[in-house]
Biopython code that builds the backbone (N, CA, C, O; Angstrom):
import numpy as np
from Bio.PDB.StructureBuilder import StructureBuilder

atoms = [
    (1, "UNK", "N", (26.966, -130.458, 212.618)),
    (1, "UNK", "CA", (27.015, -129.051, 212.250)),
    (1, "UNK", "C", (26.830, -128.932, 210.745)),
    (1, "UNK", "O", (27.458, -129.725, 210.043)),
    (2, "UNK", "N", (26.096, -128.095, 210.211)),
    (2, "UNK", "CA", (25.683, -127.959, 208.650)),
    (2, "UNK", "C", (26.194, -126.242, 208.522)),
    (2, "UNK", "O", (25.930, -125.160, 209.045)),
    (3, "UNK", "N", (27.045, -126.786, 207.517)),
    (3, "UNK", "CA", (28.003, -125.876, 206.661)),
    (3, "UNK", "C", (26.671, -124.744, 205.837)),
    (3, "UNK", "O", (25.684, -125.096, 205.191)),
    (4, "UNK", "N", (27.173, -123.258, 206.206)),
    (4, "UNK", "CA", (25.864, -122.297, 205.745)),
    (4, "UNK", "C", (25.818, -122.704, 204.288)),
    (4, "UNK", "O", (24.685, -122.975, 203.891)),
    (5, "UNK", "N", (27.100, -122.841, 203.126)),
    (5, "UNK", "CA", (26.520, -123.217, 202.064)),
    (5, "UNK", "C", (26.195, -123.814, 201.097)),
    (5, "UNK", "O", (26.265, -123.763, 199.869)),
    (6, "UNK", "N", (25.499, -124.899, 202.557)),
    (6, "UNK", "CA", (25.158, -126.031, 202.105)),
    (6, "UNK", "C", (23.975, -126.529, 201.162)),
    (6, "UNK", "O", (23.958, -127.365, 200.259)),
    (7, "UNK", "N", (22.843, -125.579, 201.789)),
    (7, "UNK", "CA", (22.020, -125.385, 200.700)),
    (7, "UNK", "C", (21.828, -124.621, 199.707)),
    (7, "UNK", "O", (20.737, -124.531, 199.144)),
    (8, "UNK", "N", (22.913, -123.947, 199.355)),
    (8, "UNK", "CA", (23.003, -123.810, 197.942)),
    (8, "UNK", "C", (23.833, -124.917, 197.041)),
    (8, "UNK", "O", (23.806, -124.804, 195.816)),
    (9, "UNK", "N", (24.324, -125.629, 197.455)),
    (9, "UNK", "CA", (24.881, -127.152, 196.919)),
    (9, "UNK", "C", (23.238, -128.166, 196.859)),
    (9, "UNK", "O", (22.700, -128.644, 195.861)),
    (10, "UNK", "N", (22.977, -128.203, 197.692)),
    (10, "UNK", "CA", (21.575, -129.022, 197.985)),
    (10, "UNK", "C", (20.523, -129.009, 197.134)),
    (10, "UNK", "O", (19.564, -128.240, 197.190)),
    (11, "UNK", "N", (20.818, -130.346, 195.907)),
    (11, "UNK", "CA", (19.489, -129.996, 194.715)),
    (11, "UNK", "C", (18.449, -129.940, 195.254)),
    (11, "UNK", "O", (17.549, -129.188, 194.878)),
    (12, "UNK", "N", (18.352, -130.828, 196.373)),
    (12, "UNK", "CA", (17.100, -130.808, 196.968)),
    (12, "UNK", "C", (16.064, -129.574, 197.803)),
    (12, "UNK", "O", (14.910, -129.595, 198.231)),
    (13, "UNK", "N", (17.313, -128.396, 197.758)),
    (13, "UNK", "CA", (17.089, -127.317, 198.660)),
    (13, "UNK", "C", (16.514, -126.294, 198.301)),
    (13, "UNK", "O", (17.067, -125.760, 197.339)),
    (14, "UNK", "N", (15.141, -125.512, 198.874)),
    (14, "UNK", "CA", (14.040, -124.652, 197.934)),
    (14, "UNK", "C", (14.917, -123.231, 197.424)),
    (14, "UNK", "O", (15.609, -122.408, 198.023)),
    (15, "UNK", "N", (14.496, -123.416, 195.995)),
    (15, "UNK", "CA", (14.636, -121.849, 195.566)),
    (15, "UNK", "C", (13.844, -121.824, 194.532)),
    (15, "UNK", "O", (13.610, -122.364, 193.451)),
    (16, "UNK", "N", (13.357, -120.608, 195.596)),
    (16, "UNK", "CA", (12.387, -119.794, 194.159)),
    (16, "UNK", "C", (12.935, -118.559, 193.951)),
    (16, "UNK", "O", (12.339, -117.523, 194.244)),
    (17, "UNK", "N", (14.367, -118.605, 193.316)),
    (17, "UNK", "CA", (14.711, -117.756, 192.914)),
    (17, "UNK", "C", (14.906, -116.378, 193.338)),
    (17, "UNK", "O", (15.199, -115.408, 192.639)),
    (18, "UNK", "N", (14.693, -116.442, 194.622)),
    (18, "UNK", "CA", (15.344, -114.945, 195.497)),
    (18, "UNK", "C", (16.508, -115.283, 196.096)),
    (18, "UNK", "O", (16.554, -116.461, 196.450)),
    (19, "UNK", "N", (17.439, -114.641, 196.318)),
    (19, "UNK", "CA", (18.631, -114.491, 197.122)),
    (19, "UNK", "C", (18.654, -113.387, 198.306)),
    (19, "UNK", "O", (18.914, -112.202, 198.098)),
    (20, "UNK", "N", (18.326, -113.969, 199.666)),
    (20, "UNK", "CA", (18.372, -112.888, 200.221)),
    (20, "UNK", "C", (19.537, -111.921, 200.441)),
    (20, "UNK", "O", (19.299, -111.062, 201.291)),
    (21, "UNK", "N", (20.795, -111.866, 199.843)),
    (21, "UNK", "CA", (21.437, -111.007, 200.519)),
    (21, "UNK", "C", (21.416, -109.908, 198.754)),
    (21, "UNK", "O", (22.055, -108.861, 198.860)),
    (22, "UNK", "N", (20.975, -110.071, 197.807)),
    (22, "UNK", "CA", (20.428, -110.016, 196.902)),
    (22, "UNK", "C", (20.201, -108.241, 196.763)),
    (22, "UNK", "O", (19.002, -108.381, 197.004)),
    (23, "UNK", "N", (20.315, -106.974, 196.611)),
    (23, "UNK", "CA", (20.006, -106.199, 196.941)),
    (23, "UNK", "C", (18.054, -105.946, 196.199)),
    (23, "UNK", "O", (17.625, -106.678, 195.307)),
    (24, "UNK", "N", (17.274, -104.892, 196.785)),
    (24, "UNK", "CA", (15.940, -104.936, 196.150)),
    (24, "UNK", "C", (16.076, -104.842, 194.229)),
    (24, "UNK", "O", (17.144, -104.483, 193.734)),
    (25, "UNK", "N", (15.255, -105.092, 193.621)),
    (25, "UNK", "CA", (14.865, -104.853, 191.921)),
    (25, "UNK", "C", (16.098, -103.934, 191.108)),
    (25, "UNK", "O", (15.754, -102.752, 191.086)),
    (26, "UNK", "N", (16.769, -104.046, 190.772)),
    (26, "UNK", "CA", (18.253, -103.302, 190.209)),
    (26, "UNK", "C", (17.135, -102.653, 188.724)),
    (26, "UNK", "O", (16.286, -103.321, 188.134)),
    (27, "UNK", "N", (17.469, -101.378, 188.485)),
    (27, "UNK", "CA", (17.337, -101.278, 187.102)),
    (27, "UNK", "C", (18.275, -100.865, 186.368)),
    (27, "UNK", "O", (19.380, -101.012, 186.890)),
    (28, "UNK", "N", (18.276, -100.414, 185.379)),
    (28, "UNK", "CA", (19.378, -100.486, 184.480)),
    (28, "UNK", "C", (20.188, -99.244, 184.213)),
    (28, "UNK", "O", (19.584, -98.217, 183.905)),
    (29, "UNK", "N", (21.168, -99.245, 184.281)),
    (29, "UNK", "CA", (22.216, -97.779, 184.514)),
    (29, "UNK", "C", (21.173, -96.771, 183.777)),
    (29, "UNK", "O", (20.246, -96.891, 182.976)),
    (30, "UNK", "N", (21.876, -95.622, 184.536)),
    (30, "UNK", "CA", (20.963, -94.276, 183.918)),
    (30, "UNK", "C", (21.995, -93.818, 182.727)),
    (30, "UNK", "O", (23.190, -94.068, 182.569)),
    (31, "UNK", "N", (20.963, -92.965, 181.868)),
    (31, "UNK", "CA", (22.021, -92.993, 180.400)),
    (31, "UNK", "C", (22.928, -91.721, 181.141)),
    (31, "UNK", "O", (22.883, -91.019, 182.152)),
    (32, "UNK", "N", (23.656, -91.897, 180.095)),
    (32, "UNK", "CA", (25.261, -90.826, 180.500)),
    (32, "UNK", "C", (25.156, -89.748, 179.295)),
    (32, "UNK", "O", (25.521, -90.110, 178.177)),
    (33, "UNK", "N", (24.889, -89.030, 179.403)),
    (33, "UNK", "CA", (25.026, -87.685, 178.336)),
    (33, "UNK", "C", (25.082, -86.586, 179.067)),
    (33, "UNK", "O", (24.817, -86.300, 180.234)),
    (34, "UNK", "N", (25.658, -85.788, 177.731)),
    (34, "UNK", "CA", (25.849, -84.502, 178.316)),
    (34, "UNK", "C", (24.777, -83.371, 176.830)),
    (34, "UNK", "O", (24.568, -83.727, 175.670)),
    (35, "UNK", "N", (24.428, -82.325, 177.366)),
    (35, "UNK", "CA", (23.593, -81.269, 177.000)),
    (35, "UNK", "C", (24.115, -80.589, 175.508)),
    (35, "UNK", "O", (25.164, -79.964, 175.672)),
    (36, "UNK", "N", (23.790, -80.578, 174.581)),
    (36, "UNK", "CA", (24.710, -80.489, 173.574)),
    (36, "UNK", "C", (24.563, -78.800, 173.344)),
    (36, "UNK", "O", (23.540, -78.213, 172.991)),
    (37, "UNK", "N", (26.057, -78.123, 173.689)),
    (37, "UNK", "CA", (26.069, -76.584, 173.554)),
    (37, "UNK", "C", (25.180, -76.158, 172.779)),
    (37, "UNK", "O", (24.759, -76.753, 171.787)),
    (38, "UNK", "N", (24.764, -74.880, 173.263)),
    (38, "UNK", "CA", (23.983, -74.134, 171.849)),
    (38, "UNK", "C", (24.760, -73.504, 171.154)),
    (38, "UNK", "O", (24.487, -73.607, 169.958)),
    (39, "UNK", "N", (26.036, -72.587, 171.484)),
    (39, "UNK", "CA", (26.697, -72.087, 170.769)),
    (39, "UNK", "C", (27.436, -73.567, 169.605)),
    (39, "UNK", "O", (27.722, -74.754, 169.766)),
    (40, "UNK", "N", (27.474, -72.510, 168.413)),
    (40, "UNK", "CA", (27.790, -73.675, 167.410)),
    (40, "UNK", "C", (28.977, -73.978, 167.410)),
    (40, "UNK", "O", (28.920, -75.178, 167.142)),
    (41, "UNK", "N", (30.142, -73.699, 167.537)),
    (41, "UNK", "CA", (32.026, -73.338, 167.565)),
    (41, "UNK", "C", (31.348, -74.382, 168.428)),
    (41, "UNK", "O", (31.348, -75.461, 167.835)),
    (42, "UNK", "N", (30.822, -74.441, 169.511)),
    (42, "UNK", "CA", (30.820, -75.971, 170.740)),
    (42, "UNK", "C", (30.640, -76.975, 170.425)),
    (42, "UNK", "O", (31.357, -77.902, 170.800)),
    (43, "UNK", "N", (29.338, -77.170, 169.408)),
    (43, "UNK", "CA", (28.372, -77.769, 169.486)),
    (43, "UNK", "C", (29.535, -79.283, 168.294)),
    (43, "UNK", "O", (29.422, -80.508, 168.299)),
    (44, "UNK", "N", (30.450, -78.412, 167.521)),
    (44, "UNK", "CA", (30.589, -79.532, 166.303)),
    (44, "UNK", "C", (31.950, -79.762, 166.501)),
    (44, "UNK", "O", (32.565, -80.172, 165.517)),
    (45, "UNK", "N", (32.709, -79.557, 167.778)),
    (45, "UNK", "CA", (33.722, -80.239, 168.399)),
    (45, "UNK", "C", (34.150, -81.653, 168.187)),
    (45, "UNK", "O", (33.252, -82.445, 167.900)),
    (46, "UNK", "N", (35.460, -82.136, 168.288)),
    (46, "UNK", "CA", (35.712, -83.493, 168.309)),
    (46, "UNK", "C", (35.968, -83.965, 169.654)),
    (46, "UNK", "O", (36.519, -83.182, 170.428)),
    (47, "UNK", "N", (35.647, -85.140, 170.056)),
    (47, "UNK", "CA", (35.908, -86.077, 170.820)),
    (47, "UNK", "C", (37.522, -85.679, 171.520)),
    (47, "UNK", "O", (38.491, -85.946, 170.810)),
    (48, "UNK", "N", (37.710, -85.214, 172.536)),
    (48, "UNK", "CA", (39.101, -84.700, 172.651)),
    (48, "UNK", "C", (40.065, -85.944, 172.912)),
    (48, "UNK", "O", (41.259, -85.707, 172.728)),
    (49, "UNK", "N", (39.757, -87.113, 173.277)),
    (49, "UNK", "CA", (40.446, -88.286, 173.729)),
    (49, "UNK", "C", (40.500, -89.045, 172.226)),
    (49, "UNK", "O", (41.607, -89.279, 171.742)),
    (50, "UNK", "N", (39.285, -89.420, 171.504)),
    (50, "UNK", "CA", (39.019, -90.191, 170.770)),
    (50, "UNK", "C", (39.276, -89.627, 169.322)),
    (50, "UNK", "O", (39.872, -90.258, 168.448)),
    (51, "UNK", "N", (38.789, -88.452, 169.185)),
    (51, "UNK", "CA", (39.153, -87.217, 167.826)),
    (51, "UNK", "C", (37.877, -87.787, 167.214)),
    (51, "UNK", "O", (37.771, -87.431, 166.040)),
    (52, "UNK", "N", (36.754, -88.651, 167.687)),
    (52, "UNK", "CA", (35.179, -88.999, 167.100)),
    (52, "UNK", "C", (34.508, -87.584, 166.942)),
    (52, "UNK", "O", (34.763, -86.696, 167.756)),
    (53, "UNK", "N", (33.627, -87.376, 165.862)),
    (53, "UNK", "CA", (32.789, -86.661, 166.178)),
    (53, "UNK", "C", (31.546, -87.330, 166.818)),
    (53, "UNK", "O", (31.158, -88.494, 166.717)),
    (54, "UNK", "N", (30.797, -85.826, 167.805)),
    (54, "UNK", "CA", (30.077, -85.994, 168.461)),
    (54, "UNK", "C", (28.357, -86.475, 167.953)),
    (54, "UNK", "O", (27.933, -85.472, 167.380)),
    (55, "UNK", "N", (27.778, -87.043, 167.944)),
    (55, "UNK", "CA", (26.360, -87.236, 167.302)),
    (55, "UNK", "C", (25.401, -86.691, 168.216)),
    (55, "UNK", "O", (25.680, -86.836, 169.406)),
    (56, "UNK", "N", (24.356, -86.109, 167.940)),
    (56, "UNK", "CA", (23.268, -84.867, 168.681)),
    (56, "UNK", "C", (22.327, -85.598, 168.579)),
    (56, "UNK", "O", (21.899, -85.549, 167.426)),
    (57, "UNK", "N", (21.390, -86.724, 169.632)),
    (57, "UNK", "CA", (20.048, -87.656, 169.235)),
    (57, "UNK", "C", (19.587, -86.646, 170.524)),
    (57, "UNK", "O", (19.981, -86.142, 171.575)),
    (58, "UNK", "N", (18.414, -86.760, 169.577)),
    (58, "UNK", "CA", (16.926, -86.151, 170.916)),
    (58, "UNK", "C", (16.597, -86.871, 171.878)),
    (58, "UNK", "O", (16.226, -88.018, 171.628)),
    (59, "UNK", "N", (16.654, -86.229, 173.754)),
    (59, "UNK", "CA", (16.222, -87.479, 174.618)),
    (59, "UNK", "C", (14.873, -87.140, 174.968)),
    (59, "UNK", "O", (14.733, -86.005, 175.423)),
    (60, "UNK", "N", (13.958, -87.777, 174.876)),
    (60, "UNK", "CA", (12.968, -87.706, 175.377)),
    (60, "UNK", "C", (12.381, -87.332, 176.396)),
    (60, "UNK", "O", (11.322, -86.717, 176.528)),
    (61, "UNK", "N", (13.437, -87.902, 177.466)),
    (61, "UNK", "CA", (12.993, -87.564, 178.979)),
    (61, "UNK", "C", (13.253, -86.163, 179.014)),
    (61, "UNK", "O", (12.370, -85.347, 179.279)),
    (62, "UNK", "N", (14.475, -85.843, 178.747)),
    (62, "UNK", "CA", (15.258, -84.193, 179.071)),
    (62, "UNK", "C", (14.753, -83.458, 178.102)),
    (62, "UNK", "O", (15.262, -82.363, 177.862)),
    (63, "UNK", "N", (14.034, -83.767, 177.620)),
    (63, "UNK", "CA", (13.361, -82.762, 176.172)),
    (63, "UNK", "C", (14.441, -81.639, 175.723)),
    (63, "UNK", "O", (14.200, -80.432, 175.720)),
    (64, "UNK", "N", (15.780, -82.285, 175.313)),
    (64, "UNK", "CA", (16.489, -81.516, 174.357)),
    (64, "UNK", "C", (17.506, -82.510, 173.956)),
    (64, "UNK", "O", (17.491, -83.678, 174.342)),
    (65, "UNK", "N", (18.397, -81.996, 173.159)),
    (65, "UNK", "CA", (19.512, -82.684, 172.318)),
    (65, "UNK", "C", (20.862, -82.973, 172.873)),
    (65, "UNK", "O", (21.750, -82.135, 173.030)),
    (66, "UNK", "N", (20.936, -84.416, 173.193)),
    (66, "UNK", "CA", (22.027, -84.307, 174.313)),
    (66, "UNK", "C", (22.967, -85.291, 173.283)),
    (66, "UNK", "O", (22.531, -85.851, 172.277)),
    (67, "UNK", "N", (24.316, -85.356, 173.771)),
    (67, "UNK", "CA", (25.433, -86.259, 173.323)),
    (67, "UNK", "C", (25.325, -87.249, 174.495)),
    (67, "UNK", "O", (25.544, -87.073, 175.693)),
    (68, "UNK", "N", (24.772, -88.763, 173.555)),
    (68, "UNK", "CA", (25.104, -89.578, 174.483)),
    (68, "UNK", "C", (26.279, -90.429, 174.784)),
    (68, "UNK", "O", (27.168, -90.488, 173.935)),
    (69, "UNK", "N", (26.407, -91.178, 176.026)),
    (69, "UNK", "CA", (27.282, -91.842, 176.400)),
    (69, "UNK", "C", (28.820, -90.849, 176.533)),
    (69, "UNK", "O", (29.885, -91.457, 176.423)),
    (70, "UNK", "N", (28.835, -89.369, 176.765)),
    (70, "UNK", "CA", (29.532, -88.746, 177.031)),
    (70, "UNK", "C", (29.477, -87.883, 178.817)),
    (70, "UNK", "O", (28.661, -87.390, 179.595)),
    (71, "UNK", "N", (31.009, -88.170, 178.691)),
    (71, "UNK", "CA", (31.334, -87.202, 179.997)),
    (71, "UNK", "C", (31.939, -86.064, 179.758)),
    (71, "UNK", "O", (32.452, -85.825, 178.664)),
    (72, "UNK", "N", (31.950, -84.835, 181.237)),
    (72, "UNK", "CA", (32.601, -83.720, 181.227)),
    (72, "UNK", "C", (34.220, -84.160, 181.134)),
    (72, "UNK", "O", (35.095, -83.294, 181.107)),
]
sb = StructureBuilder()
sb.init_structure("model")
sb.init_model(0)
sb.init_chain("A")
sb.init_seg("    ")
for serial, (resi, resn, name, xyz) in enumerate(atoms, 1):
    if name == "N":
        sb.init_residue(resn, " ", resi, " ")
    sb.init_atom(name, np.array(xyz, "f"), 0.0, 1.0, " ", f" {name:<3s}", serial, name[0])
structure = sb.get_structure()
């Protein structure tokens, strides 16, 4: 009787580098931002957990000015 993981112990045993239980091509987390208010009193808020201020970078995809790596 041969133990299932056996050939993954087994130098001799083929891999070309797929794993089938492996899920398909992973890509890479989707960014996390949020929409940066238009009203201004919103817009220049602090970080309510952290007391950081917020930084406003342009996203490309969403074609406007979002705060990244932030949640509601």
């Amino acid at each position: 009787s041969r133990d299932p993981d056996e050939s993954t112990m087994d130098p001799n045993a083929s891999n070309d580098g797929h794993n089938a239980s492996a899920p398909a091509e992973r890509k890479g987390p989707e960014d996390q931002y949020i929409p940066v208010p238009t009203d201004a009193a919103l817009a220049n808020v602090n970080c309510p957990i952290c007391q950081e201020n917020f930084e406003a970078v342009w996203h490309d995809v969403a074609q406007e000015w979002v705060w990244m790596d932030a949640v509601k």
